[in-house]
N, C-alpha and C positions, 0 to 999 in steps of 0.2 A: 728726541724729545717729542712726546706728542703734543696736538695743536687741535685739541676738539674743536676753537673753532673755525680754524682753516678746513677742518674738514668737513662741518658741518656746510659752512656755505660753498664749498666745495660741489660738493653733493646736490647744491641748486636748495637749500632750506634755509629758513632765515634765519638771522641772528640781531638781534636789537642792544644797541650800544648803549647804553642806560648814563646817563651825566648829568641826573639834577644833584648829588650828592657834588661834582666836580664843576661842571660851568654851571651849573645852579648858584654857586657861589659867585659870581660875577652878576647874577641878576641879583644881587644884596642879597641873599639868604645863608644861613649859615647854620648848617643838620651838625647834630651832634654826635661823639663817634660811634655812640648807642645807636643810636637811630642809623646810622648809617650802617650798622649791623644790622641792626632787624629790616631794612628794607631790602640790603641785599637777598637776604634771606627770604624774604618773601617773594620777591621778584624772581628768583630762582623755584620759590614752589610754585610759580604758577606752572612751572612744565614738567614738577614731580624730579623723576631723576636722571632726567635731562636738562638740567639747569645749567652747567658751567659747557655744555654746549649750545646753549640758545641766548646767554647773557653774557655780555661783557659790561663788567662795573665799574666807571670809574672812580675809585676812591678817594681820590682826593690830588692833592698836587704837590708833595712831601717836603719843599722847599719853599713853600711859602714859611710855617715857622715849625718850631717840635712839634708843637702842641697837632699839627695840620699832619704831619708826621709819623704822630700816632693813630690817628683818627684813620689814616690810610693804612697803617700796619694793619691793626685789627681787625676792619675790613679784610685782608689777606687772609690772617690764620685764623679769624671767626665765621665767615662767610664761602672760605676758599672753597667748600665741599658742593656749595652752590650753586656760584657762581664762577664765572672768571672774573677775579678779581686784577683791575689794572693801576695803576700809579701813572702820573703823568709827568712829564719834564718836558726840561730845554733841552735842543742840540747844543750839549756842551757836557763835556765827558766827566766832572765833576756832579751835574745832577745826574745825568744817568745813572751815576755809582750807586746815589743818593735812593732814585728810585725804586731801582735794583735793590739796596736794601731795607725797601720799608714793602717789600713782595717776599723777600726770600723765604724759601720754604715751605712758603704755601701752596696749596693744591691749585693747579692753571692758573698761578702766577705769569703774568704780561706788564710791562709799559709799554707808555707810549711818548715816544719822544715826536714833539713837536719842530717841525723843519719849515723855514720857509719857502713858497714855491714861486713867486714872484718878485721881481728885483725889487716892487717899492716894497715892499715887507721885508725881504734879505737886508736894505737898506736900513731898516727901524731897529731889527731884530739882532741883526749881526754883523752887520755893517760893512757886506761882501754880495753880488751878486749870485741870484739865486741859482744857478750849475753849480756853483763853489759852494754853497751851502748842501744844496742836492747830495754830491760827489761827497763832502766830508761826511755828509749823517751816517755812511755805509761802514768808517773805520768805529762808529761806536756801538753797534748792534753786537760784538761778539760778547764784550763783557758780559750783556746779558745773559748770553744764552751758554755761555762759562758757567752761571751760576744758577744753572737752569731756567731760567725765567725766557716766556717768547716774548722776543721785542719790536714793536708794530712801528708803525712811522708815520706822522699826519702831515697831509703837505697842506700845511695853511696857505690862505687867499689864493686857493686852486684856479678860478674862476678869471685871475688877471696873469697868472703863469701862461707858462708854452705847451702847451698839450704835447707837443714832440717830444720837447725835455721831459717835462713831467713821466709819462710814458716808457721812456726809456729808462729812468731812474727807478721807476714802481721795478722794472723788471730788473736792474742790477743791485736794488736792493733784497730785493724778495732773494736773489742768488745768492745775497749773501747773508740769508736768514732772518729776514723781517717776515713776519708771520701774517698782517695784513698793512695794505695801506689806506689809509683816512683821508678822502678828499673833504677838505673845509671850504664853505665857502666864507669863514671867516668876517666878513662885513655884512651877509644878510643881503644882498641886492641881485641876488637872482630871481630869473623868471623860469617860469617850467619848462619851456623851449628851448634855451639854453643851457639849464642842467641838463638836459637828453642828449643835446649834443654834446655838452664836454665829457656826459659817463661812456656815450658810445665810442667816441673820440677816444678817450683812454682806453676802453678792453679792445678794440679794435685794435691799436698798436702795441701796447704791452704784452709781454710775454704771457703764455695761458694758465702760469704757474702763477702768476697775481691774483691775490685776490682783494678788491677794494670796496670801502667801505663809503658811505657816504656820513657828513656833519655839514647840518645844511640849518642853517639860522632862519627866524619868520620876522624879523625886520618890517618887510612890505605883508605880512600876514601870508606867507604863500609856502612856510615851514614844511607842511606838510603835504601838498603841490607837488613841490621839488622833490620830496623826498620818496612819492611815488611815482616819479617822472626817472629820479636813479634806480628805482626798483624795476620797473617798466624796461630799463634797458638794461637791465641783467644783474644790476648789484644784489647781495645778500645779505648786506652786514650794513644797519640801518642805524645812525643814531637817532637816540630821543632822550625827551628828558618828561620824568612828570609833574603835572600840571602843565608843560613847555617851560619849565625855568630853564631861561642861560643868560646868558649874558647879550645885555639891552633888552630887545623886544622877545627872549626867549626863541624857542626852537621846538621842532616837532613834538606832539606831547604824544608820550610813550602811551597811552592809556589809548587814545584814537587809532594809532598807528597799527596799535596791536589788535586791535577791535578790528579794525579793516581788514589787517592780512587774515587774521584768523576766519571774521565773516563773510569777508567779499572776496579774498584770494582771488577765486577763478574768474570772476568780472576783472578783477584790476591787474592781473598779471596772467590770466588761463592756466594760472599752479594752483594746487591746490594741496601739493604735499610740499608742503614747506615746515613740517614739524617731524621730529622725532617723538616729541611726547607735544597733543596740541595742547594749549593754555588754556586755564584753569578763568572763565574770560569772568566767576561771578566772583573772583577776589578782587577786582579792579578798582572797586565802588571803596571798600573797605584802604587799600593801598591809597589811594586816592586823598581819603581823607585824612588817612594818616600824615602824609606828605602836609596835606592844608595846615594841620595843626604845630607841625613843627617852624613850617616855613612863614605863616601867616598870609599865605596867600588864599584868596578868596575860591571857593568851590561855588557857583548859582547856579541859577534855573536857566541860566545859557551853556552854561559849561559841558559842551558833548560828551556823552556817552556816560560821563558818572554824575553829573548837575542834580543836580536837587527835581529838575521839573521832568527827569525822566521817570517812564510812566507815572505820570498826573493827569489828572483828567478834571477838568473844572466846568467843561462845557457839555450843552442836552446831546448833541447829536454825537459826536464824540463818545458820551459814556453811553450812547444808547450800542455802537461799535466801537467800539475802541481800536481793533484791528486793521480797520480802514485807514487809520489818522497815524498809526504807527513804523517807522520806519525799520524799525524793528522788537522782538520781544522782550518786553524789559527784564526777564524773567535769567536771559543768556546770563546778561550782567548782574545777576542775584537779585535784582529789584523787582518785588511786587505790586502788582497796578495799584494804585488807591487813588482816592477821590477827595478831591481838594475843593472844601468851597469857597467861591470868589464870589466879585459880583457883578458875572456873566453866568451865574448858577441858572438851572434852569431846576422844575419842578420835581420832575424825574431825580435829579443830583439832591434835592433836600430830602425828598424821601427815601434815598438810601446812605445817605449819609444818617439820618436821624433813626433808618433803624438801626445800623451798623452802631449808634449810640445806645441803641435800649427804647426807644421811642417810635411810637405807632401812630401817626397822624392820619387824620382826617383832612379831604379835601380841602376844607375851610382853615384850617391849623397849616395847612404846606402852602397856601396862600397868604398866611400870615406871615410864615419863618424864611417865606420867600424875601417876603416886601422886608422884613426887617435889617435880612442880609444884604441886598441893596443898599438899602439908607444907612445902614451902620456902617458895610464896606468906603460910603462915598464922605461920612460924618470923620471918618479916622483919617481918609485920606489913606487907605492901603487895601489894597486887593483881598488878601486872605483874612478868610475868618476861621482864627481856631477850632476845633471840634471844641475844646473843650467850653467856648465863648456862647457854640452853637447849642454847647447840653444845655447851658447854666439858662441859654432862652426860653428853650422848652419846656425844662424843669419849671420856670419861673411863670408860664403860658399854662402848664396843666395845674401847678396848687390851685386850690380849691380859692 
């Protein structure tokens, strides 16, 4: 059975594990099974057609109810060409079935059964110490792959397990056909020094036939830290989610993650061939907002790399360079520079904003629409003033 993406991160390229559609759902949101088509889909063209080896999709959790069920089938047989589309379960041989057949058939069909790696969690979750939990997850991987689908394996709360067990388990599972395995850190209380130790810790002693992935939560805001601190030490199969939905304080947001390997690769890892086909980085902006509109989650003028205040320019010295003030081209991520007036405008900024409107001022006129944009900015109590607030001044300034 082949496994594009065991071979892709194989290969030393990355792969991003995509779960706003899947632990998205645990940060209160809830995509529809539409949506959750079309973003596979799109998320897959950002790398053309190499997509079902550069994406793995969580679809959904099939045992939550039908309805969740479906919404993870269709994902499968709409998307499968894509992506890889994956379904997630318990270590318990009933949802795995479950899983198994809400994938069947489809193109790079995967679950992922979830396993616990530490006894307080084996305790919550199954009520048996985590070696015995470990040891069992390996007699439920064949059904899968009976019914062609690869069956991957997440060891939840990696971070409080035994790195020796753990370790040893990655590699008698892999032997016996888990295609990758998912270190979680499950509770979000990692620091970046010690995700480096427990990634290097694990490929150090697991067998060289593993290959692991990282799901690393931003709890403490360091989502994305850790998760190029697992890159850093050789991982290739990266979760993320967009916007960072997951569950509590969300997790790496796929939009940055991807933005960096793609931009800064060779600063942050010295790779720089981490693509088969590289991504497509001016759909992001668009994906982005799609995700906001379904989810309700807010997109602003903080929000890196697709925010609202990427290239804005409000300020004289700034728009007199703009290249100076930029940490990169807004242009990668399909955004064109434009000029926003506030009321830190400087002179310069009204007179090409007013002609970019159709209006030609005079010194005397750009000291008036100056002063107004101040007082008005500070009279609303809000920073921006619409272009269109700015025509109506003008227009209002030149009748006779």
């Amino acid at each position: 059975m082949e496994d594009v993406v065991r071979a892709t991160a194989a290969a030393g390229r990355a792969v991003l594990w995509e779960e706003s559609a899947r632990d998205g759902a645990q940060g209160k949101t809830l995509m529809s099974a539409g949506f959750r088509v079309r973003l596979a889909r799109e998320q897959g063209a950002l790398f053309g057609a190499d997509g079902p080896a550069h994406v793995v999709f969580a679809a959904g959790f099939p045992a939550v109810c039908a309805e969740e069920f479906e919404a993870t089938r269709r994902v499968a047989l709409e998307a499968g060409d894509r992506v890889s589309p994956t379904a997630v379960c318990r270590a318990r041989g009933r949802d795995v079935a479950q899983a198994v057949d809400a994938v069947r058939g489809a193109d790079h069909a995967r679950v992922m059964v979830v396993v616990p790696a530490s006894d307080v969690m084996a305790d919550v979750m199954v009520h048996t110490t985590a070696q015995q939990a470990l040891r069992d997850a390996a007699a439920l991987l064949s059904g899968a792959r009976d019914a062609g689908v690869v069956p991957d394996v997440c060891f939840a709360d990696a971070p409080r397990g035994d790195v020796a067990l753990m370790a040893d388990a990655a590699s008698e599972l892999t032997a016996a056909g888990a295609g990758v395995v998912v270190v979680a850190d499950t509770t979000g209380d990692l620091l970046p020094a010690r995700t480096s130790e427990v990634f290097t810790a694990l490929l150090a002693r697991a067998s060289d036939e593993v290959v692991f992935a990282s799901h690393l939560h931003n709890d403490l805001g360091l989502g994305l830290a850790n998760t190029l601190a697992a890159a850093r030490a050789g991982v290739r199969v990266l979760s993320s989610s967009w916007l960072g939905v997951a569950e509590r304080s969300g997790m790496v947001a796929t939009e940055q993650l991807l933005f960096l390997l793609a931009q800064r690769g060779a600063e942050l890892l010295g790779d720089t061939d981490l693509w088969l086909t590289a991504p497509d980085l001016t759909r992001l902006p668009a994906i982005a907002r799609a995700v906001a509109r379904e989810t309700g989650l807010p997109i602003s003028v903080t929000t890196p790399i697709v925010g609202t205040g990427v290239g804005t320019i409000s300020t004289g010295t700034p728009f007199a360079r703009p290249q100076v003030f930029q940490p990169f081209d807004p242009t990668t991520v399909g955004v064109e520079p434009t000029v926003v007036v506030t009321h830190l405008a400087s002179a310069r900024v009204i007179d090409a904003v007013a002609t970019r409107l159709g209006h030609q001022l005079t010194p005397d006129r750009t000291r008036d629409a100056l002063a107004w944009v101040k007082s008005e900015a500070y009279r609303r109590n809000d920073a921006v003033i619409p272009d269109a607030d700015l025509d109506a001044f003008l227009t209002r300034r030149s009748s006779p």
